[in-house]
Structures are given as C-alpha cells and as structure tokens.
C-alpha positions as CSV (number, residue, x, y, z in Angstrom):
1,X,0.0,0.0,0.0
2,X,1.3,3.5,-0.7
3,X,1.8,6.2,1.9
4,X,-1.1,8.2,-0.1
5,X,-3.9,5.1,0.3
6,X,-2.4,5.1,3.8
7,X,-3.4,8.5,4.1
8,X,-6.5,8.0,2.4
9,X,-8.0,5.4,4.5
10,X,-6.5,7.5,7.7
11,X,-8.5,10.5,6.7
12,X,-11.7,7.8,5.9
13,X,-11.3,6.1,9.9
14,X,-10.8,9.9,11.2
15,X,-14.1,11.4,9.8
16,X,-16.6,8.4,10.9
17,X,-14.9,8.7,13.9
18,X,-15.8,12.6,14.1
19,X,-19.1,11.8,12.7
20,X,-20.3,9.7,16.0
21,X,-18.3,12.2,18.3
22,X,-20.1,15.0,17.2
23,X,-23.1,13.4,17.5
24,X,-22.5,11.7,20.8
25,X,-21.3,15.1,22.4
26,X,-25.0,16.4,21.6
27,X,-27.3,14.6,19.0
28,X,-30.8,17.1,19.3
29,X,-28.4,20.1,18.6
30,X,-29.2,21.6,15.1
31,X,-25.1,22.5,15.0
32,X,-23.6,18.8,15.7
33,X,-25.9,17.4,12.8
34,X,-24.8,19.6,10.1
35,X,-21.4,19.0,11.2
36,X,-22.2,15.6,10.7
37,X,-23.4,16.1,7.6
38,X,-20.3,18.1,6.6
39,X,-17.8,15.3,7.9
40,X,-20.1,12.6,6.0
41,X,-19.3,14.2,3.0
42,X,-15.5,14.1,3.5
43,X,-16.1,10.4,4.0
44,X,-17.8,9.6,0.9
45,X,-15.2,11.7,-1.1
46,X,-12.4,9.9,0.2
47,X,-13.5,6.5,0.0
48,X,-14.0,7.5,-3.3
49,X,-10.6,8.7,-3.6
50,X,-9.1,5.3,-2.5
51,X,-10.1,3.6,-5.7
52,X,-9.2,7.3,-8.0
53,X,-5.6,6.8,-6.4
54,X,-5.3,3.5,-6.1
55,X,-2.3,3.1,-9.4
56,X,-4.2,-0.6,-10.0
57,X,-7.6,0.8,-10.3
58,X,-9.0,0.9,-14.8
59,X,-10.0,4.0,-15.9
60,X,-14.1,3.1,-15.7
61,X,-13.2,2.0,-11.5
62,X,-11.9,5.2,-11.4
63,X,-15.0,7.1,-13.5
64,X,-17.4,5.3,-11.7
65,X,-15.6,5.8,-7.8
66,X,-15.5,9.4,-8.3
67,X,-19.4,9.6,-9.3
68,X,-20.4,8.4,-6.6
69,X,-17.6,10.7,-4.3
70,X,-19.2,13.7,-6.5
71,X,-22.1,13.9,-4.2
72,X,-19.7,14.5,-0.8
73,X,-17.1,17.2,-2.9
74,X,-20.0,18.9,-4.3
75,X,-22.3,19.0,-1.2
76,X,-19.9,19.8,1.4
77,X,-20.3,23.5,0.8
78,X,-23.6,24.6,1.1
79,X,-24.2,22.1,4.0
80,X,-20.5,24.2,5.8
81,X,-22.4,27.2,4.6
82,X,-25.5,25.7,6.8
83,X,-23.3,24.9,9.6
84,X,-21.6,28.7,9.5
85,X,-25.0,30.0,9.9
86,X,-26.0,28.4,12.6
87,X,-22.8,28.9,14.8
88,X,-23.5,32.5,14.1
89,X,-26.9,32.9,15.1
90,X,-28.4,33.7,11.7
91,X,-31.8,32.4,12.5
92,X,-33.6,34.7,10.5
93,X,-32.8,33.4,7.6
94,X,-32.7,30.0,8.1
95,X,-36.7,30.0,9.7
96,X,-37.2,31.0,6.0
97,X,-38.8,28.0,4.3
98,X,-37.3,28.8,1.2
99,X,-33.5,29.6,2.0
100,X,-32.5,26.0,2.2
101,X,-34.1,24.4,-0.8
102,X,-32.2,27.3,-2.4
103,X,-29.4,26.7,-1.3
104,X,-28.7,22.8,-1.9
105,X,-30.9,22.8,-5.2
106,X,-27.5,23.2,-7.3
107,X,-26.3,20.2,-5.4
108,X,-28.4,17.5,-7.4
109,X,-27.9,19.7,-10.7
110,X,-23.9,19.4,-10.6
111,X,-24.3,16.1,-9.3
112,X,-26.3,15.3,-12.3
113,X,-24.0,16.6,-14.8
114,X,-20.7,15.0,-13.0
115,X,-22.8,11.6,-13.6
116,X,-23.2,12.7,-17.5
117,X,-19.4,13.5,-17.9
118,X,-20.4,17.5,-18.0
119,X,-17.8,18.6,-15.3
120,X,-14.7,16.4,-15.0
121,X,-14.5,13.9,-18.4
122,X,-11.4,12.1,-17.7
123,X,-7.9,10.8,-16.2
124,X,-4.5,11.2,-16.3
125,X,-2.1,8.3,-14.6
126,X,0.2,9.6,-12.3
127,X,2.7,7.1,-10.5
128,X,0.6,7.7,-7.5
129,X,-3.3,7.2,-8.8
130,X,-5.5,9.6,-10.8
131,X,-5.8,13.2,-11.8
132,X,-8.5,15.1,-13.0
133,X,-9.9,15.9,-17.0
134,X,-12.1,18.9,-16.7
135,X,-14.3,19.5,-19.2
136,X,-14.4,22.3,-21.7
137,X,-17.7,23.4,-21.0
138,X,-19.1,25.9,-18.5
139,X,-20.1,23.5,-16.2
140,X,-16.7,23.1,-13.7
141,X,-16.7,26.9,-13.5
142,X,-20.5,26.5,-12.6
143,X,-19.1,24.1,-10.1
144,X,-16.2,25.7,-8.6
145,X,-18.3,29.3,-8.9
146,X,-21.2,27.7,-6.5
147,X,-18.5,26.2,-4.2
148,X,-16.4,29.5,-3.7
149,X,-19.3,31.3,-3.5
150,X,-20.6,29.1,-0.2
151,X,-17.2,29.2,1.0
152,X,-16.9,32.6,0.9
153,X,-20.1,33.9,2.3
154,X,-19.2,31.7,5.1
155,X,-15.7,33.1,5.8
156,X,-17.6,36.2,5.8
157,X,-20.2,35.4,8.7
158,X,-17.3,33.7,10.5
159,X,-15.2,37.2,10.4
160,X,-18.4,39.4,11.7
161,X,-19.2,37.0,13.7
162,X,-15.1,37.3,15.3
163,X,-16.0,40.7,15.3
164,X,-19.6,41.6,16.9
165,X,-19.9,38.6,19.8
166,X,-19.0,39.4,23.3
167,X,-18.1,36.4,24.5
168,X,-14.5,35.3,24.6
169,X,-14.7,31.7,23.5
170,X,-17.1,31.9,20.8
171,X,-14.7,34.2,19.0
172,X,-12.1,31.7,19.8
173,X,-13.7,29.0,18.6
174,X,-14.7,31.0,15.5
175,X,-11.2,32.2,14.6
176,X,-10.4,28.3,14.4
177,X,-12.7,27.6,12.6
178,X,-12.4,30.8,10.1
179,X,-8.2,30.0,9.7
180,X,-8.4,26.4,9.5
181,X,-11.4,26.1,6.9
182,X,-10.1,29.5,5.0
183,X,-6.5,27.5,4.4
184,X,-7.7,23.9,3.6
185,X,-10.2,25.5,1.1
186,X,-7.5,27.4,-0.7
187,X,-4.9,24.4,-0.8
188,X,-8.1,22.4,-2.2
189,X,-8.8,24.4,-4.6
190,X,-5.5,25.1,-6.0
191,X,-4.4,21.1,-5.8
192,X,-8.2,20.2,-7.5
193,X,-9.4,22.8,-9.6
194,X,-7.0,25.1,-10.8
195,X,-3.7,23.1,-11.5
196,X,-5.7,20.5,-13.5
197,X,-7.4,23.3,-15.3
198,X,-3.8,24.5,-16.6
199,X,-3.2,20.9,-17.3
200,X,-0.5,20.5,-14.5
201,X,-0.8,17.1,-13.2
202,X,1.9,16.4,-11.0
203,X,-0.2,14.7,-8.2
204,X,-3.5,13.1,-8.3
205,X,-6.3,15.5,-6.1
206,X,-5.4,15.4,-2.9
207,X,-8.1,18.3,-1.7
208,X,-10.3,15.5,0.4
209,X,-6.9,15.3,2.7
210,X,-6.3,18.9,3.0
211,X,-9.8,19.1,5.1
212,X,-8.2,17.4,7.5
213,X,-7.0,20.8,8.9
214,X,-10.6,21.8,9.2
215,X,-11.0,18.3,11.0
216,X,-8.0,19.4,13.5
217,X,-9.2,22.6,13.9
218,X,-12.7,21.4,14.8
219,X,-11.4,18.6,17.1
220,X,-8.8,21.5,18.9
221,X,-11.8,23.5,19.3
222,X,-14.2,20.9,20.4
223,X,-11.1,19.7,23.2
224,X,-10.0,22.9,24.1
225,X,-12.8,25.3,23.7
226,X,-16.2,23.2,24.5
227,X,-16.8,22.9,20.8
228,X,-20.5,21.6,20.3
229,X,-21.1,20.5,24.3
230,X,-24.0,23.1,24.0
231,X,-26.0,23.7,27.4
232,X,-28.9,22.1,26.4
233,X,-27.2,18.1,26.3
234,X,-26.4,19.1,30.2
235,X,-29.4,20.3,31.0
236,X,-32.0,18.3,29.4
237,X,-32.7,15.9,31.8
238,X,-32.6,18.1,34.5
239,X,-35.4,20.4,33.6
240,X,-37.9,17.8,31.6
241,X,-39.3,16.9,35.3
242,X,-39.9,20.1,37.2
243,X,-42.7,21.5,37.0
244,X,-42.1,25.4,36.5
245,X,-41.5,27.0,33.1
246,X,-37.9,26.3,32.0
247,X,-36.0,27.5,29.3
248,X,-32.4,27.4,28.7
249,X,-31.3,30.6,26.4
250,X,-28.4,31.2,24.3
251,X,-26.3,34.2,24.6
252,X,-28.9,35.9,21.9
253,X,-31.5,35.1,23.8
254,X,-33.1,32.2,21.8
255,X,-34.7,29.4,23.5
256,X,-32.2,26.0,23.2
257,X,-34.5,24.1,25.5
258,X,-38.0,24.8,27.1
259,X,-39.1,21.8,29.1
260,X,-42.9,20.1,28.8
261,X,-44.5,22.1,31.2
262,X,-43.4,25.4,28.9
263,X,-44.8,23.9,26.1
264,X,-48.0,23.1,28.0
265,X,-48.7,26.2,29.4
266,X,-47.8,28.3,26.4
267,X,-50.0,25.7,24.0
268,X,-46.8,24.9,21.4
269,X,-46.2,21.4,20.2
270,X,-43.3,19.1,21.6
271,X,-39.8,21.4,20.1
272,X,-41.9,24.0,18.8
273,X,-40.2,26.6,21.0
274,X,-37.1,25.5,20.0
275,X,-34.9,28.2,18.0
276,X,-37.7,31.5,19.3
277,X,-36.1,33.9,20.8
278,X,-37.6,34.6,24.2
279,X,-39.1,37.9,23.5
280,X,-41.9,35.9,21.5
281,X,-42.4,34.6,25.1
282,X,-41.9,37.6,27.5
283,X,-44.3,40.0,27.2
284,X,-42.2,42.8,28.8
285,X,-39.7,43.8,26.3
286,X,-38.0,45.6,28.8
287,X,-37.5,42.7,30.8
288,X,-35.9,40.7,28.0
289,X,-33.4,43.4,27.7
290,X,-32.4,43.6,31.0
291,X,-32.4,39.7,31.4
292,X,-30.1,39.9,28.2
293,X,-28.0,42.6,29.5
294,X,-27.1,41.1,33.0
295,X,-26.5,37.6,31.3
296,X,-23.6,39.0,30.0
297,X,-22.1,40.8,33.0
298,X,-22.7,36.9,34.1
299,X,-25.7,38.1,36.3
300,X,-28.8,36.3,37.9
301,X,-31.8,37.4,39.2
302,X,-34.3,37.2,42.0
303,X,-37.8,36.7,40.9
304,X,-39.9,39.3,39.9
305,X,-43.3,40.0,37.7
306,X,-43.9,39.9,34.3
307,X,-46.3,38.7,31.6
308,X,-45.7,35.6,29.3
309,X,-47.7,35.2,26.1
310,X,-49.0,31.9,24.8
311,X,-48.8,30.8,20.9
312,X,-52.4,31.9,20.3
313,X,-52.1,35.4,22.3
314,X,-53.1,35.3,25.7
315,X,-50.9,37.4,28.3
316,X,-50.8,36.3,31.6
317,X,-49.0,37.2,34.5
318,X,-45.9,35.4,35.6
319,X,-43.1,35.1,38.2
320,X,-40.0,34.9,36.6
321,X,-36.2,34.3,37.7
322,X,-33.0,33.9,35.8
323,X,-29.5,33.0,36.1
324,X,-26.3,33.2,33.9
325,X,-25.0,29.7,32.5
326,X,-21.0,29.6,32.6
327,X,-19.2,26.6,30.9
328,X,-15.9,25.0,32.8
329,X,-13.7,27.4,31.7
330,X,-15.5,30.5,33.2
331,X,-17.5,31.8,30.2
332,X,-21.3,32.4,30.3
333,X,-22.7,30.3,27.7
334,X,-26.3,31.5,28.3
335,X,-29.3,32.1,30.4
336,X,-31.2,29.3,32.4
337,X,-35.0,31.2,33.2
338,X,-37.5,29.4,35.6
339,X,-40.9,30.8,35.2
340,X,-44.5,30.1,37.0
341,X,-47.6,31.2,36.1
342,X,-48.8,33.7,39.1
C-alpha cells in the first residue's frame, strides 16, 4: 500500500470517527448534525478517492468511484455554509422555508452533470493514482463558482461573527474555525481545480486530505474550547421533570430548550419553541433586555413579575427568575429562566 492510500483510508477512519463524536457530544443540537453532515461528506469523497488513487484501479473504477464521491465534494459546501450559519446565530434566515431548498438545489444539478461527464471527463495516470480531466464546457466553473461562493459567504459570517460577539470563547472557537477552513479551502482548490485546469498534473487531487486541517481545527476546538457540548445536552434531563417553566437561552437570547411544562402552558407542540427567541415569550420587552444585558455581565436574578404570552395570544401574569450559564472554563454560555404562572 502507498503512503497516499495510507493516508487516504486514515482520513476515511478519522471522519466516521468525528461523525459519532459530534453526535455523541449532543445529537438534538441543530449544530452537531450539520457538522455531521459536513464530515459525512468528506467520508464519501475519500472512500472514493481510495479507488481514483489506487495506481491498479482501470480508468471506468476510477469514473465510476469518483461519481459516486461527487455527491460528498459537491455538497460539502452549502451544508458548511449551513453549519456557518447556525454557529453564528443567523436564525432569521434560516426560519425561511425557502432559503434552504435554495441553497442545496444546485447540489443534485452538478451532481447530475458530474454523472453525465459535464464537469470532469477524464484521467491522467500519475505514479501515485488519478488526476482530473475537466471539461471544456461551462459547467466546472458553474461548479467551482457555487462552491467558492458558499465558502466565501461563510468566511464572511465567521469574520463578523469574530468581530460583533462578546463572549471570549465563541470568537475563539470561531477564529479556528475561520483560519483552518479558509487555508484547507485554498490548498483544495489550487491542488483540485486550478492546476488540472492549466493541465498540470503532477499529483492526483489530494483536496479530500487537505480538510483534514478543518478536522484538527474542529477537534482543537471541540477539546480545548467546549466545541458543540452546547448547554442544552447538560441540561436536558434536568429540567424535563420540574414543573415550572424552564428554558435554557443562548447568549442571543433564543430558546435551546423549554421543558414540557413550557410547552403546555404556552400551547406549542413538543420542540416548537425550540430556535424562538424569548421575546416571543416575554411579554415585557423591557424585561428581556435587562435579562439579556445582566447575562452578559454573568448576572442572575431574583424573581420578579412579568407577563408571558401563549402561541395563540393570551398574556398572563408570571413570576420569573434567571441565572447566567458559565461553561468550565468560566465563560457564560447563556441564560437558564424558571418561570411560573402567578
């Protein structure tokens, strides 16, 4: 076996194994499962890759390994897009119906004409497996336009991001995450896209391994930051018993978890609460400013008086308390509130 299928099937075992972390840290978070999407991708795309490199593999193993590894290196952009926006809070847009049917419906188009032979049409033989043929047509700068563009846009919401949030370990984690996706994209994309466009084929793609920096920047992040341990997997059991109003907040403000008895009182359906922010809940705007403001001095509250509003309407009065939530490292994470109905 050659050191690059050594690599190949390293870089296979080391996404599947981020794929069940991610999901074992918290599988109801919206965050871990498009990051397992994202990692499932790189899987398929390499395990492709192990029969495009393999130097034994013919020419149709080859043409018909990397169709079926078109659907991870054409999909893994929107969905890292996806994930981008909801590390950043961006759940305006995504409560659009719309925005993500737009967003993935090139997906099955380029996957379509990569099946046809419309974006790459054939190989090269290089000592150490295959390289890319792109086709003449417009279709790989559709292709490559539609995955830079992703890309970029999510650079871009991971910069603001670094530069509007107040707490000191989302920035961190987003700086890792902004550096380490940024340079493995860039290395990608000149190894995949633009060398074999010149026609210089010195090496077969090799753009599947270079996400691997992404991986180690997510797995750093995840170790040293709390990297998708979100509140809600540690306080989930907790709250689903008592019998107050509970609702665990993020640092915006929207509601991560609200327990049974929330959803009974205020008349929503089992998770429909999930992803509001809490001023849909509070009928004191003021209140949910102040309970905003102290969260991030790291401030709690005694209870006080305020009005809640069901889904359908009806205010009523209710007793309300709040506390900051700090992770292990001394950050506050969010806002746990305990309401009851006066």
């Amino acid at each position: 076996m050659t050191i690059v299928l050594f690599l190949h099937f390293l870089c296979a075992a080391l996404y599947l194994q981020l794929i069940f972390y991610v999901l074992y840290k918290d599988p109801a978070s919206l965050l871990n499962r498009v990051c397992a999407l994202t990692c499932a991708c790189f899987a398929i795309w390499t395990f492709g890759d192990i029969i495009m490199n393999d130097p034994r593999s013919s020419d149709v193993a080859a043409s018909l390994a990397h169709k079926i590894d078109s659907i991870g290196w054409i999909s893994f952009a929107p969905l890292f897009l996806w994930f981008s926006m909801v590390f950043t809070g961006r759940g305006a847009i995504l409560r659009k119906k719309i925005f993500l049917p737009l967003l993935f419906l090139p997906s099955p188009i380029l996957i379509f004409q990569q099946w046809a032979g419309a974006i790459v049409v054939g190989y090269i033989a290089t000592p150490y497996g295959k390289s890319y043929l792109y086709d003449h047509s417009a279709w790989p700068y559709i292709f490559f336009a539609y995955l830079g563009a992703c890309m970029i846009v999510a650079f871009i919401l991971l910069g603001d991001y670094i530069g509007r949030v107040k707490e000191k370990i989302r920035r961190r984690q987003a700086f890792v995450l902004l550096f380490t996706s940024a340079f493995a994209f860039m290395t990608g994309s000149i190894d995949s896209f633009i060398l074999p466009m010149r026609g210089i084929h010195l090496l077969p793609s090799l753009a599947h391994l270079y996400a691997i920096i992404w991986i180690a920047g997510l797995v750093y992040a995840i170790k040293k930051y709390e990297f998708l341990a979100t509140p809600a997997a540690a306080g989930d059991k907790i709250i689903g018993a008592m019998f107050e109003m509970v609702f665990l907040l993020d640092i915006g403000g929207n509601i991560i978890i609200a327990n049974p008895s929330a959803e009974r009182v205020l008349g929503y359906a089992p998770g429909g609460l999930l992803g509001l922010s809490f001023d849909r809940i509070a009928g004191d705007k003021g209140f949910v400013e102040q309970l905003l403001a102290a969260t991030v001095r790291g401030e709690s509250s005694k209870a006080r008086e305020t009005t809640c509003a069901t889904k359908n309407g009806e205010v009523f009065s209710a007793t309300v308390s709040y506390t900051a939530l700090r992770n292990s490292v001394g950050d506050v994470v969010g806002t746990v509130c305990v309401a009851r109905v006066s």
